[in-house]
N, CA, C and O atoms as a CHARMM CRD file, in Angstrom:
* protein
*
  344
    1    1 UNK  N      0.82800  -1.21100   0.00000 PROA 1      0.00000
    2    1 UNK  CA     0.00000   0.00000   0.00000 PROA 1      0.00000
    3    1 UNK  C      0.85900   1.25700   0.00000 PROA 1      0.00000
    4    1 UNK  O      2.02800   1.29100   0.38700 PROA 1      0.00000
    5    2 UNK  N      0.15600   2.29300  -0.47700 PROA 2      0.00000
    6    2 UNK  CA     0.84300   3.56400  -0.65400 PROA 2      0.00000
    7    2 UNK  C      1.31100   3.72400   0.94400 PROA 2      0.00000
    8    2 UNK  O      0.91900   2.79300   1.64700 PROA 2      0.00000
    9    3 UNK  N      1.94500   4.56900   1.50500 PROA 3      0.00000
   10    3 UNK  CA     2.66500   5.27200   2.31500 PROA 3      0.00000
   11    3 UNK  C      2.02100   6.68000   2.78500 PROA 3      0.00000
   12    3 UNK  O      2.51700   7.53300   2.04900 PROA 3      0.00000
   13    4 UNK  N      1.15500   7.26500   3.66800 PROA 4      0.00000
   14    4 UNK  CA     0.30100   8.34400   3.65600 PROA 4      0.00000
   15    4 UNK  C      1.26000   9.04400   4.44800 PROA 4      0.00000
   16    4 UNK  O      1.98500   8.34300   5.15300 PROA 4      0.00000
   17    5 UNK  N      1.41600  10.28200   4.47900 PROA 5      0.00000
   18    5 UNK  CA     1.84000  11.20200   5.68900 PROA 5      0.00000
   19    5 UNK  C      1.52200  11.18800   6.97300 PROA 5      0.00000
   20    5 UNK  O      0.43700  10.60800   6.93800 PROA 5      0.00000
   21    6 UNK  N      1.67800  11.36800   7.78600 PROA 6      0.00000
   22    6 UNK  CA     0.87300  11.71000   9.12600 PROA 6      0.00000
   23    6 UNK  C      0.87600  13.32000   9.16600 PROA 6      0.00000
   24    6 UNK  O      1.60400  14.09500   8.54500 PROA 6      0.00000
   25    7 UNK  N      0.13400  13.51300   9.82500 PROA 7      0.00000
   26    7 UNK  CA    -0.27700  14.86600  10.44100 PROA 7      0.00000
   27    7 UNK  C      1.13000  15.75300  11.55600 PROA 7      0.00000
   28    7 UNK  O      1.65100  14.95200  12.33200 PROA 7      0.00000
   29    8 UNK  N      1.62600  17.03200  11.63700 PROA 8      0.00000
   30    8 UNK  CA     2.53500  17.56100  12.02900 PROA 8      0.00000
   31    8 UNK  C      1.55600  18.03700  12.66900 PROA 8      0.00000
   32    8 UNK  O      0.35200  17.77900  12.69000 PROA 8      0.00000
   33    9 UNK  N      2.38200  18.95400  13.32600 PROA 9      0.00000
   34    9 UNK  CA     1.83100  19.84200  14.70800 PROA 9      0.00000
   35    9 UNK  C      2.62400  21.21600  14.84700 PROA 9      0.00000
   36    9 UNK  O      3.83300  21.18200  15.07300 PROA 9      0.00000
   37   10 UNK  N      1.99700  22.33800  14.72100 PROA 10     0.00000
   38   10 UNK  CA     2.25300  23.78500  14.95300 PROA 10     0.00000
   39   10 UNK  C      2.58400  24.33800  16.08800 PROA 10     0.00000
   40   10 UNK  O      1.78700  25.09600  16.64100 PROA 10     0.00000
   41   11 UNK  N      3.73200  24.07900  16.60000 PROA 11     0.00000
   42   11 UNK  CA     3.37200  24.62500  18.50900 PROA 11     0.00000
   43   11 UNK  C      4.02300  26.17700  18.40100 PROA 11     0.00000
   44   11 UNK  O      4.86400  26.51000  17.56500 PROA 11     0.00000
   45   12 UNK  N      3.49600  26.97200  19.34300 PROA 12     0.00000
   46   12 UNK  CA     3.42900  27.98600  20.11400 PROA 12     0.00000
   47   12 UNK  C      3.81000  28.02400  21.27400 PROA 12     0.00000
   48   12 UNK  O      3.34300  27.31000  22.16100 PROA 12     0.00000
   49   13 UNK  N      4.93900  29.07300  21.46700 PROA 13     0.00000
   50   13 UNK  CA     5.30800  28.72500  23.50800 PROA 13     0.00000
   51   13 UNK  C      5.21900  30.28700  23.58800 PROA 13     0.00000
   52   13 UNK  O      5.69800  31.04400  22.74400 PROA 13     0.00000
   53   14 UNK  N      4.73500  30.55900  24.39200 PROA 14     0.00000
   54   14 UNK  CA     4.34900  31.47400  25.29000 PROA 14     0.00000
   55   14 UNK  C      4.57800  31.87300  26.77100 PROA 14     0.00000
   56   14 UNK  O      4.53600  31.07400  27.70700 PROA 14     0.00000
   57   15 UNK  N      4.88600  33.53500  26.90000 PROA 15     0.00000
   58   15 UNK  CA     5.53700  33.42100  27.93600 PROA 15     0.00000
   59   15 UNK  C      4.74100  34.33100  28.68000 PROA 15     0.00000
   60   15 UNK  O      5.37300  35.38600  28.72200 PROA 15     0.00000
   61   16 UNK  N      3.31500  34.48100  29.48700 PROA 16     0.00000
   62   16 UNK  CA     2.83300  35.84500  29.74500 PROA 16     0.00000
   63   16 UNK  C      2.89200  36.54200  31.24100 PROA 16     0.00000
   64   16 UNK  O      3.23400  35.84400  32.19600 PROA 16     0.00000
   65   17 UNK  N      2.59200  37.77100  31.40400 PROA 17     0.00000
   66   17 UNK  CA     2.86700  38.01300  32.17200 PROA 17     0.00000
   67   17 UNK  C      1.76900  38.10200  33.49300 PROA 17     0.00000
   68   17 UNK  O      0.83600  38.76600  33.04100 PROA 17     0.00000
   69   18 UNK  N      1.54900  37.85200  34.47300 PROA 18     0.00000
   70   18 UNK  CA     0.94600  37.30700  35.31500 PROA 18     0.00000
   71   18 UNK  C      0.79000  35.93900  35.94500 PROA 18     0.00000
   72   18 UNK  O      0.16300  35.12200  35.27000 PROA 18     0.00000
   73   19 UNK  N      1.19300  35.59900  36.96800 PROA 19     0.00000
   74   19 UNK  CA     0.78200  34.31800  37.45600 PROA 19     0.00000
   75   19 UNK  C     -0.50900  33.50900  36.70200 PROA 19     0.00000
   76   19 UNK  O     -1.41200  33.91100  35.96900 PROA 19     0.00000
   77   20 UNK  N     -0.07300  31.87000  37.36300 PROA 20     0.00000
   78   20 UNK  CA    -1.03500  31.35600  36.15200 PROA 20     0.00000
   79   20 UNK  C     -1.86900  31.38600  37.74700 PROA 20     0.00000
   80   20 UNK  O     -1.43300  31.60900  38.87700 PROA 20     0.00000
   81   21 UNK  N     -3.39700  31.01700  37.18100 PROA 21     0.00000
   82   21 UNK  CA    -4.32700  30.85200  38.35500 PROA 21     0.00000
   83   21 UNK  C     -4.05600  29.53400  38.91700 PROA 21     0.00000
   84   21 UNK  O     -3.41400  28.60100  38.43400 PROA 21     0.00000
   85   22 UNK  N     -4.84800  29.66500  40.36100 PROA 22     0.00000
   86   22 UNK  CA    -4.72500  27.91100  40.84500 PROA 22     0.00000
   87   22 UNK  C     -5.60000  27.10500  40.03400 PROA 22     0.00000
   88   22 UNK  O     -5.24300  26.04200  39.52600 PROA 22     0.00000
   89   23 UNK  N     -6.46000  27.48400  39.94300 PROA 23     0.00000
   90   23 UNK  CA    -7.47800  26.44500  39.45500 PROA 23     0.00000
   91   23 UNK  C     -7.41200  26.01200  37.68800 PROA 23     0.00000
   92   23 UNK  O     -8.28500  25.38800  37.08600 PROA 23     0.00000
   93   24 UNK  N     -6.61400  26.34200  37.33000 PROA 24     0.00000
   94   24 UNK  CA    -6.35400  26.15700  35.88300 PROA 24     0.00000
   95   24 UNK  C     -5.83900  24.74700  35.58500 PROA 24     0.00000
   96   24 UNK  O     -4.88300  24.30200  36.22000 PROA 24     0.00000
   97   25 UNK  N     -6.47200  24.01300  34.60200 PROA 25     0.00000
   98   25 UNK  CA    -6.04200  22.71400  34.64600 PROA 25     0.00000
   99   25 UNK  C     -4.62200  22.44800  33.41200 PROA 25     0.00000
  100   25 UNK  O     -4.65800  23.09400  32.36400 PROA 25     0.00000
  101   26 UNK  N     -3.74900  21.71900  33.60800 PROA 26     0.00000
  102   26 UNK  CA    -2.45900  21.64900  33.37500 PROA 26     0.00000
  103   26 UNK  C     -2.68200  21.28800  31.71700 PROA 26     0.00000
  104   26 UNK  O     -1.86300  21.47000  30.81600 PROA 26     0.00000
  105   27 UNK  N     -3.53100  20.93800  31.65200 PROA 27     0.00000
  106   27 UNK  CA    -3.67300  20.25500  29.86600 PROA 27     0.00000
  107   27 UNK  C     -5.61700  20.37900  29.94200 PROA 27     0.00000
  108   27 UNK  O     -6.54500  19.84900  30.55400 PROA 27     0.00000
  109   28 UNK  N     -5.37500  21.55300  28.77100 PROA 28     0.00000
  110   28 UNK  CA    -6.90500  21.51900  27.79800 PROA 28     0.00000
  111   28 UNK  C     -6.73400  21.08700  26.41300 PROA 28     0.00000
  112   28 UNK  O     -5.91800  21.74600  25.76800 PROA 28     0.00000
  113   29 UNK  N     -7.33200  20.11000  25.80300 PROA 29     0.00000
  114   29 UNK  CA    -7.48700  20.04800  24.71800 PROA 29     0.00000
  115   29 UNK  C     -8.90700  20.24100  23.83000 PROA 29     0.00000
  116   29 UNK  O     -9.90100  19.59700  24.16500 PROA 29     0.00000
  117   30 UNK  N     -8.94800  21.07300  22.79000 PROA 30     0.00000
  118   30 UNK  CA   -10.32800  21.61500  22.22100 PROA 30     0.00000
  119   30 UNK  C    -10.61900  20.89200  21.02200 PROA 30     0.00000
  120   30 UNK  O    -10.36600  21.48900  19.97500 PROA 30     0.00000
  121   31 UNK  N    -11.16000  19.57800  20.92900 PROA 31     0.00000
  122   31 UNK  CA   -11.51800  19.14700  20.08200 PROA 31     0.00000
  123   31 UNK  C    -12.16900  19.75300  19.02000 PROA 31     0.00000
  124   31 UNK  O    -13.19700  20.35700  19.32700 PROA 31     0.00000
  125   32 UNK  N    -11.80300  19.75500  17.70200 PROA 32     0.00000
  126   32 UNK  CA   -12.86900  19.86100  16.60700 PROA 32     0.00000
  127   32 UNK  C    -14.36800  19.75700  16.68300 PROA 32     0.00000
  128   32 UNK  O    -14.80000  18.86100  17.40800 PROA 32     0.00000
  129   33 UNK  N    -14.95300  20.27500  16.25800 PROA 33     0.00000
  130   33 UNK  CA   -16.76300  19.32300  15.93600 PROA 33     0.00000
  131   33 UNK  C    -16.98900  18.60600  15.22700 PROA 33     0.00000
  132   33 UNK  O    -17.90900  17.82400  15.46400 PROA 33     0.00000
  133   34 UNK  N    -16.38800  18.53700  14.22400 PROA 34     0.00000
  134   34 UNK  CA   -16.13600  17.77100  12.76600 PROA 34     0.00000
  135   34 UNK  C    -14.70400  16.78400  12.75000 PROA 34     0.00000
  136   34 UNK  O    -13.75800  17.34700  12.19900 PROA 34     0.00000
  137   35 UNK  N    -14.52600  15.91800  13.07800 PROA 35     0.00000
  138   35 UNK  CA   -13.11000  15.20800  13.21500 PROA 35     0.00000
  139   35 UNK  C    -13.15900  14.77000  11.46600 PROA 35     0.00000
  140   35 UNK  O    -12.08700  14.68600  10.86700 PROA 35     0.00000
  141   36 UNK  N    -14.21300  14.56100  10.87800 PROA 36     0.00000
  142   36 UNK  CA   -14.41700  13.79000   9.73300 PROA 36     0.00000
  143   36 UNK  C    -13.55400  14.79400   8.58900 PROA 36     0.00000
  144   36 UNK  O    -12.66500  14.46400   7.80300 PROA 36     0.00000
  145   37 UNK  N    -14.25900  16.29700   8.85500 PROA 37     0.00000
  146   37 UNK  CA   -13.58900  17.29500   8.56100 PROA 37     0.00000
  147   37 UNK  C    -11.95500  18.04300   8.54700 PROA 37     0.00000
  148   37 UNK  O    -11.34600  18.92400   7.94000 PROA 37     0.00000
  149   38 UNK  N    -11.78600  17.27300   9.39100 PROA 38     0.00000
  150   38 UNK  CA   -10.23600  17.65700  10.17100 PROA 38     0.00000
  151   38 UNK  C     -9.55800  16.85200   9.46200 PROA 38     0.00000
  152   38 UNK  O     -8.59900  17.23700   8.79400 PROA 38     0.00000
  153   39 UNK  N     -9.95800  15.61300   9.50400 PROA 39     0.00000
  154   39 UNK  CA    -8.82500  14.36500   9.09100 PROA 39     0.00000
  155   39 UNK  C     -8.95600  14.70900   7.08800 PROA 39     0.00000
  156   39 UNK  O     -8.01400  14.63600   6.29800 PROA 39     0.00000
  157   40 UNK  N    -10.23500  15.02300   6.79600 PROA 40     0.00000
  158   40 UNK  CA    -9.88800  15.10800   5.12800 PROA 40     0.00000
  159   40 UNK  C     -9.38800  16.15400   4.74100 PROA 40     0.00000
  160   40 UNK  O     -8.78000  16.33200   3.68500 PROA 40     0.00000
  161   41 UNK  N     -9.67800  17.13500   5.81700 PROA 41     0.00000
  162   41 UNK  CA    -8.43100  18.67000   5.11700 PROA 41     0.00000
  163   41 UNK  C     -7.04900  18.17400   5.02500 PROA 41     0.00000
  164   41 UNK  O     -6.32000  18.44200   4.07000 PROA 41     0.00000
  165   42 UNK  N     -6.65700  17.36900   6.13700 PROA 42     0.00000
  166   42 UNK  CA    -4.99300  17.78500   6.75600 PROA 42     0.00000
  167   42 UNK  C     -4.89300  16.27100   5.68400 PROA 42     0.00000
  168   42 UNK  O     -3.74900  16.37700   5.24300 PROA 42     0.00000
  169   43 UNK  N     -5.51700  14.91200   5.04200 PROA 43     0.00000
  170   43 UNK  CA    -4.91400  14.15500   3.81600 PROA 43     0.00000
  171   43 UNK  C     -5.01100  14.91600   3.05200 PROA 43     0.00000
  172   43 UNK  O     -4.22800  14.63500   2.14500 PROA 43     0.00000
  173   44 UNK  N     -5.57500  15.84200   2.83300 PROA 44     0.00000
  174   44 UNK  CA    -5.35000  16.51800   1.60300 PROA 44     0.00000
  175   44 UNK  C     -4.72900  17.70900   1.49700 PROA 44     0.00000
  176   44 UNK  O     -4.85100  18.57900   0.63400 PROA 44     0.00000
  177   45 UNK  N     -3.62200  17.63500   3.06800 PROA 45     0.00000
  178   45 UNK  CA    -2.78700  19.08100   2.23900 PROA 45     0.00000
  179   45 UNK  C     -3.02500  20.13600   2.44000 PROA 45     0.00000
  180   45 UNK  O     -2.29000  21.05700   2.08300 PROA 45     0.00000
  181   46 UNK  N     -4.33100  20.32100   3.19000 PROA 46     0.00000
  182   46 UNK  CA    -4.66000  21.96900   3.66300 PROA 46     0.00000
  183   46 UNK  C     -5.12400  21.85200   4.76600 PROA 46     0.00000
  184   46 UNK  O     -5.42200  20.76300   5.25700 PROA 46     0.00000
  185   47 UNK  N     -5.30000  23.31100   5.51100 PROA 47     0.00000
  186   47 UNK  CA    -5.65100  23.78900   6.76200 PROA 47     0.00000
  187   47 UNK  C     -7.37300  23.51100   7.02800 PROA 47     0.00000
  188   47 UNK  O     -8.32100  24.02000   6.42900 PROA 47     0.00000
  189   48 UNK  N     -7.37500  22.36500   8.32000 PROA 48     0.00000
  190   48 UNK  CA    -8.67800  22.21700   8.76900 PROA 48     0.00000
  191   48 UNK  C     -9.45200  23.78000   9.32600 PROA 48     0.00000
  192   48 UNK  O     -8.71800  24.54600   9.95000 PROA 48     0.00000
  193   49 UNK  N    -10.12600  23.97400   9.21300 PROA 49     0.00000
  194   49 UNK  CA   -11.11200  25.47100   9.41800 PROA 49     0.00000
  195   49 UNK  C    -11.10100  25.21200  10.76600 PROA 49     0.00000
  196   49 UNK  O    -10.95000  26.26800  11.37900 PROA 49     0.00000
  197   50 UNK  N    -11.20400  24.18600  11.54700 PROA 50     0.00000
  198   50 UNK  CA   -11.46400  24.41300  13.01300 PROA 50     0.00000
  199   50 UNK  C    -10.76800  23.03600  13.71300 PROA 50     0.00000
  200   50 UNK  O    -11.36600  22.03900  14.11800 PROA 50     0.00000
  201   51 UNK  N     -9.10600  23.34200  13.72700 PROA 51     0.00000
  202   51 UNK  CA    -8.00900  22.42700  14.15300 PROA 51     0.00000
  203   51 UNK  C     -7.93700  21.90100  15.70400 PROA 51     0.00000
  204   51 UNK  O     -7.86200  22.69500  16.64200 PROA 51     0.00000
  205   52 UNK  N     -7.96300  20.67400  15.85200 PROA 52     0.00000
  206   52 UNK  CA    -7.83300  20.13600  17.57800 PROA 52     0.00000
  207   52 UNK  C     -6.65600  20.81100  17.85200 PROA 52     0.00000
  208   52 UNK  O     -5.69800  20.79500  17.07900 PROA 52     0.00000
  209   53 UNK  N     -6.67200  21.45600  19.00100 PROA 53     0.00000
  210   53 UNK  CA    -6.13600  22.23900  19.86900 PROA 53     0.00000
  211   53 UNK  C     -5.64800  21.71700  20.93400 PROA 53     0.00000
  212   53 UNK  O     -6.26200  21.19800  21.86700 PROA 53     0.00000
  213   54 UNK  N     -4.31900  21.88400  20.76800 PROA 54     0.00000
  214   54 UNK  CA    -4.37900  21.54100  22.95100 PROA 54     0.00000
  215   54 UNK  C     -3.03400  22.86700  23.56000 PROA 54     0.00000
  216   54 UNK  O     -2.03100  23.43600  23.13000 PROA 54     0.00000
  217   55 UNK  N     -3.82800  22.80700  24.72000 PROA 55     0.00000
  218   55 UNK  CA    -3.10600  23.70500  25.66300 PROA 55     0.00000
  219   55 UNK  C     -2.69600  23.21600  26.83000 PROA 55     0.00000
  220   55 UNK  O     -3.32500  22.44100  27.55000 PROA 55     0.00000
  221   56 UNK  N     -1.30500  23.81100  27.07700 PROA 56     0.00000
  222   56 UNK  CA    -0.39600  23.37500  28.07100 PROA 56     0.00000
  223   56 UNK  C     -0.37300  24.24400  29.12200 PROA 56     0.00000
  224   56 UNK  O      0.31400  25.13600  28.62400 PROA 56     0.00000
  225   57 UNK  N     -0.73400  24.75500  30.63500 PROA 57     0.00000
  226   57 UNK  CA    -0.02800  25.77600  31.63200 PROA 57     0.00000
  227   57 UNK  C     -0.06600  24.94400  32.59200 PROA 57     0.00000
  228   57 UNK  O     -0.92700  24.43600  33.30900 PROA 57     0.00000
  229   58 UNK  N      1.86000  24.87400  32.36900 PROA 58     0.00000
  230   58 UNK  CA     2.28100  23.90100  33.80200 PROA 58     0.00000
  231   58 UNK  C      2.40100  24.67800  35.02400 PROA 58     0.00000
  232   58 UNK  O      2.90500  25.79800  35.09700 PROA 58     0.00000
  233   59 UNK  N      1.94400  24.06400  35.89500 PROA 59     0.00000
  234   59 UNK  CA     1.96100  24.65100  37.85600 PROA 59     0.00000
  235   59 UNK  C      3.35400  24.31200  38.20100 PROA 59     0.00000
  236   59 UNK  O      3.67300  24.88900  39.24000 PROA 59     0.00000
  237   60 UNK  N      4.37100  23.53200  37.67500 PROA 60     0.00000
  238   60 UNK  CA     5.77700  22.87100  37.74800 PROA 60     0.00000
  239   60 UNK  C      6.30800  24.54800  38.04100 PROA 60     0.00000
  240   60 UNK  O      5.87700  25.39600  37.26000 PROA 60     0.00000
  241   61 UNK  N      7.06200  24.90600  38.95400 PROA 61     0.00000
  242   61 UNK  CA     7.91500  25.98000  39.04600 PROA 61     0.00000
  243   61 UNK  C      9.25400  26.16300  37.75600 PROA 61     0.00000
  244   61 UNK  O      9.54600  27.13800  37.06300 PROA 61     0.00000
  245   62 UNK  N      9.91000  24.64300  37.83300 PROA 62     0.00000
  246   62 UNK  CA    10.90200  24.59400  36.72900 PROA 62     0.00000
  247   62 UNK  C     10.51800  24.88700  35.76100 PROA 62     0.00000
  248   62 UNK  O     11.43300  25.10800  34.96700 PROA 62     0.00000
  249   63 UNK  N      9.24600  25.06100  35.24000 PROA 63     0.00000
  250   63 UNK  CA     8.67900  25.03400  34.14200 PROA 63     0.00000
  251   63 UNK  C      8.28600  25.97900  33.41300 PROA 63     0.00000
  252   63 UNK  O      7.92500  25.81900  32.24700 PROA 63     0.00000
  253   64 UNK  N      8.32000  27.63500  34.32000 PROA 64     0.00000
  254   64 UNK  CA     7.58500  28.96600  34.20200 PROA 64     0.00000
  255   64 UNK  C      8.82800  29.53600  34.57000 PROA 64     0.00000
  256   64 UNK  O      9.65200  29.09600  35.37300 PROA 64     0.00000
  257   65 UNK  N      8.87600  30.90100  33.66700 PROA 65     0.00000
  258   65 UNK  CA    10.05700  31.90500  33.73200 PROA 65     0.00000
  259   65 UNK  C     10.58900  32.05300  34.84500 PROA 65     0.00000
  260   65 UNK  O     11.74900  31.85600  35.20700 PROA 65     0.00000
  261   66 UNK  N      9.11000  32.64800  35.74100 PROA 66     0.00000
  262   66 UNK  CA     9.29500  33.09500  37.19300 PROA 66     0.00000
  263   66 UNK  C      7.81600  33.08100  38.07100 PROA 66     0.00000
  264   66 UNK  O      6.85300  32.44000  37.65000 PROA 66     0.00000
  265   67 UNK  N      7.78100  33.63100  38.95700 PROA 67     0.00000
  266   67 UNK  CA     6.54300  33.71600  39.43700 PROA 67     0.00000
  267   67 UNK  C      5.85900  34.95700  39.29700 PROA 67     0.00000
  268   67 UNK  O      5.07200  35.24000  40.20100 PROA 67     0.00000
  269   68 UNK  N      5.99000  35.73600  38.37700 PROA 68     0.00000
  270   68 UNK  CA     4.87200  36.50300  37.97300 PROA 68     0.00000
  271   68 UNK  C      4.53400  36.71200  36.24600 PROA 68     0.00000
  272   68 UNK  O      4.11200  37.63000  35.54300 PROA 68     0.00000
  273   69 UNK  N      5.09700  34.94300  35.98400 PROA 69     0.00000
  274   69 UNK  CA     4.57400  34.92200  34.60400 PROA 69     0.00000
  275   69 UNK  C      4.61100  33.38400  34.90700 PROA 69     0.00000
  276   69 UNK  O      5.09100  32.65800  35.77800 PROA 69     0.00000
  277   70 UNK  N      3.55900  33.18000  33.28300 PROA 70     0.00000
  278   70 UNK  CA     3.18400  31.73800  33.11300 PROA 70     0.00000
  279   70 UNK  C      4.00900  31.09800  32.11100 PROA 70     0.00000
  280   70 UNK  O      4.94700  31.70200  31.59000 PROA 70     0.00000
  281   71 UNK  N      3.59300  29.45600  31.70400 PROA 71     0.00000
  282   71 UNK  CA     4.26500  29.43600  30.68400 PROA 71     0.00000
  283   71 UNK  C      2.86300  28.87400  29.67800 PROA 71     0.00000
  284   71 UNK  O      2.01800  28.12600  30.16900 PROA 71     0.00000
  285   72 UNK  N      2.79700  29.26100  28.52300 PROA 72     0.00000
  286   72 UNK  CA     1.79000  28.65800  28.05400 PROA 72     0.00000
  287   72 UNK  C      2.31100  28.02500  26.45700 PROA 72     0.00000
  288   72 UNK  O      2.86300  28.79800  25.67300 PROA 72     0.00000
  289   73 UNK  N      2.06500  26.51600  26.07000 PROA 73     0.00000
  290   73 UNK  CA     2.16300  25.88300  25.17900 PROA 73     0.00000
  291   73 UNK  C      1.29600  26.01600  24.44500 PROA 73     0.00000
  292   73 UNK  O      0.35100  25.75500  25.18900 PROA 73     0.00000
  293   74 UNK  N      0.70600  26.32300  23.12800 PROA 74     0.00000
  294   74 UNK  CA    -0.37600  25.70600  22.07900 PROA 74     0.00000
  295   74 UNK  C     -0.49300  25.01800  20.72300 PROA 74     0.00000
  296   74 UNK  O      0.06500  25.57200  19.77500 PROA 74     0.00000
  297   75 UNK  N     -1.02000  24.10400  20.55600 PROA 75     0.00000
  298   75 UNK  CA    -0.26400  23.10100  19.65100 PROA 75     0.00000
  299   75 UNK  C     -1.69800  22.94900  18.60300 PROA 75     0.00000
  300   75 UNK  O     -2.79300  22.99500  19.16400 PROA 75     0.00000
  301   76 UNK  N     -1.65900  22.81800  17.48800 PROA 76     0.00000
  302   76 UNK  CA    -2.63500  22.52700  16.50800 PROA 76     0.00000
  303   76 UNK  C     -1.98800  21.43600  15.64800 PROA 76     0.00000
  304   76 UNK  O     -0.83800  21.02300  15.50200 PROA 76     0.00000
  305   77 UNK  N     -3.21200  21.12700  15.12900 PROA 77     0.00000
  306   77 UNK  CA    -2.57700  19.83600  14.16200 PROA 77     0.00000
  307   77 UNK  C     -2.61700  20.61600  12.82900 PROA 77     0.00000
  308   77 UNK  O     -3.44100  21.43600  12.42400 PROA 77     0.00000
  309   78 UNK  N     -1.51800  20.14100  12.27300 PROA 78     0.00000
  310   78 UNK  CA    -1.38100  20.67900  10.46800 PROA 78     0.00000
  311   78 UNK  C     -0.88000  19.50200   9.63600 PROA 78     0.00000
  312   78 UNK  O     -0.37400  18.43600   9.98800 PROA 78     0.00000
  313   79 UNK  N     -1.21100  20.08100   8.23500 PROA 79     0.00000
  314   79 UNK  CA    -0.69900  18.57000   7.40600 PROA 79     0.00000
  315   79 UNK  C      0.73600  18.54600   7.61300 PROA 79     0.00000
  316   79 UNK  O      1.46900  19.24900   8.30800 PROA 79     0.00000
  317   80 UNK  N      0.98100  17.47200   6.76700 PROA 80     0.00000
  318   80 UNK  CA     2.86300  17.78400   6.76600 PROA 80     0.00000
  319   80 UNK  C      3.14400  18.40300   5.82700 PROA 80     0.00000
  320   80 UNK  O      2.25100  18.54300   4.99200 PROA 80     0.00000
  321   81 UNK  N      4.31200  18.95000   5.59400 PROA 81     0.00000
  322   81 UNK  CA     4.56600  19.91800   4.90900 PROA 81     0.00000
  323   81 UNK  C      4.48500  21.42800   4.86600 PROA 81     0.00000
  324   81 UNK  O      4.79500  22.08300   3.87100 PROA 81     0.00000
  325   82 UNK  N      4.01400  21.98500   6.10000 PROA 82     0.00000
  326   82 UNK  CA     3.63500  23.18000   5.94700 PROA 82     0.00000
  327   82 UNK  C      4.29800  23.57000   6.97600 PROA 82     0.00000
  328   82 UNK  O      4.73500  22.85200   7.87500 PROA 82     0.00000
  329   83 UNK  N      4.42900  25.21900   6.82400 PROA 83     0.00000
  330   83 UNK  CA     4.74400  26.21500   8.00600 PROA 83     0.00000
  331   83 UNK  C      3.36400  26.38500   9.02300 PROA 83     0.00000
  332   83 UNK  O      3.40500  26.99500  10.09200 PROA 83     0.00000
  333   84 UNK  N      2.49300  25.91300   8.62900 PROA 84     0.00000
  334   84 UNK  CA     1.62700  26.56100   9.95000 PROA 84     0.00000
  335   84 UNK  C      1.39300  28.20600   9.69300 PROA 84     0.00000
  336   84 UNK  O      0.83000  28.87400  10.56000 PROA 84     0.00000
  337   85 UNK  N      1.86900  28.81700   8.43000 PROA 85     0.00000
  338   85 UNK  CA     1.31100  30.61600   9.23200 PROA 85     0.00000
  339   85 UNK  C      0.49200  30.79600   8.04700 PROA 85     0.00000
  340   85 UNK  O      0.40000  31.96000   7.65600 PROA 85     0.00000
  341   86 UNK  N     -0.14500  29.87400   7.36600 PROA 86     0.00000
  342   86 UNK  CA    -1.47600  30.10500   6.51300 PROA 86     0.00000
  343   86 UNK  C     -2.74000  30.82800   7.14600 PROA 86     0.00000
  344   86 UNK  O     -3.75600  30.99700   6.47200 PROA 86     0.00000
């Protein structure tokens, strides 16, 4: 059988300023509504209209600049081959 690509990933690191809250959970991920949608954009090479998302803000001290900033990760799925700034 042919050989398909897999799907890459766009990340974003972020550094902002303010403490992160307590109650913030360490990993959100924002599913699509359409996965059916998602998976036939990104075989075919282009940008899904509304990409699974996930977000990272670690409570880890090692992990954040300092304590009056956060650290924040965000990651989307993209086909392969691309830069991500479509």
């Amino acid at each position: 059988p042919a050989r398909r690509d897999g799907a890459s990933r766009t990340t974003v690191l972020l550094a902002l300023r303010g403490a992160r809250p307590e109650d913030t959970p360490h990993r959100t991920v924002v599913h699509t509504r359409d996965r059916a949608a998602e998976l036939d954009a990104l075989s075919g090479g282009g940008l899904p209209s509304e990409p699974t998302v996930t977000v990272l803000r670690p409570d880890d001290p090692a992990l954040v600049p300092d304590v009056g900033h956060e650290a924040v990760t965000v990651t989307a799925v993209t086909p392969p081959g691309t830069d991500g700034a479509e």
